[in-house]
Structures are given as C-alpha cells and as structure tokens.
N, C-alpha and C positions, 0 to 999 in steps of 0.2 A: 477378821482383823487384817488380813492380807489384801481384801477386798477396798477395804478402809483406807487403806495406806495407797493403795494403787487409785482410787477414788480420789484424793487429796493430790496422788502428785497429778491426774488428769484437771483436776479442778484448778492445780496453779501454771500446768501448763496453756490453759485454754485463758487463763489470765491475762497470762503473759502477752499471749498470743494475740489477745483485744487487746489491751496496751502496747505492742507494739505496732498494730492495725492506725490508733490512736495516735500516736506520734509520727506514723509516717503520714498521716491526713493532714497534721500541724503540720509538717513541713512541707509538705506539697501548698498548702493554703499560703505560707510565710514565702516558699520559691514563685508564687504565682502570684503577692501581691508584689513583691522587691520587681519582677518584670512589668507591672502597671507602672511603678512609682517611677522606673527607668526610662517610659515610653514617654511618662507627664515631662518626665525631667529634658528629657530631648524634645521633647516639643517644645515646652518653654525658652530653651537654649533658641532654638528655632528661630522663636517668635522674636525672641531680645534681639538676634545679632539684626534681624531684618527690622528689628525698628532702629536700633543702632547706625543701619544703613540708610536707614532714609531718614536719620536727624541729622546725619552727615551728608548727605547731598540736599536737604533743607537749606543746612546753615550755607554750604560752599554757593547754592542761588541766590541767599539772601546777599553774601559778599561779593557776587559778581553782578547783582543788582545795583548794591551800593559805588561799585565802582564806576558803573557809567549814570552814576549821579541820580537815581531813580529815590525817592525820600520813601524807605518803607516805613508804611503805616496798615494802619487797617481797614482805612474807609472805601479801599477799591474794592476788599473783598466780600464789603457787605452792600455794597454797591451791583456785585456779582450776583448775590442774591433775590 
C-alpha cells in the first residue's frame, strides 16, 4: 500500500513534469514565432517607407518637369522601349 501511494505520487510527479516540459516548448515555439512576425514586420516597414520615398521624389520630378513645360505623357517611355 505504501509502495502504491509512493508509486501514484511518482507517477503525478513525472506528469507534471512532461506537462511542464510541454508548456515550456509552447512557449519557446510562441517566443520564436512573435520574433519571425517582428522581423516580417520590419521588413515590410522597410519596404513601405522606401517605396514612400521614391513616390515622393516620383511625384516632386514629375512637378519640376512640368515646370519647365515638359507635357508628361507616356509615349517617350514606350518609345524607350
């Protein structure tokens, strides 16, 4: 009986012990996808401000084209072609 009892608590210690094994894998997996999604996230930041930046010196060529009376169209550029 004694064997019994000491058999049960080894049997919910070793439990425990894969369930806690278990939970820290979940969270190492959860802390290791949030640093992917952090890296996409910065990348994308990245990409935006750089396209950001060059619709913005786009548009500021296209208005100092227009300034010196240049008619933009599209036919020079398929003309480049």
């Amino acid at each position: 009986m004694v064997n019994d009892d000491k058999e049960n608590k080894n049997e919910e210690e070793r439990m425990k012990a894969e369930e806690m094994e278990e939970l820290f894998r979940l969270f190492r997996q959860i802390v290791n996808e949030m640093f992917v999604a952090y890296d996409y996230r910065k990348n994308y930041e990245t990409i935006f401000r750089k396209l950001q930046t060059e619709r913005a010196l786009a548009e500021k060529e296209i208005d100092l084209f227009s300034e010196v009376g240049f008619e933009w169209d599209n036919e020079w550029q398929e003309g480049m072609r």
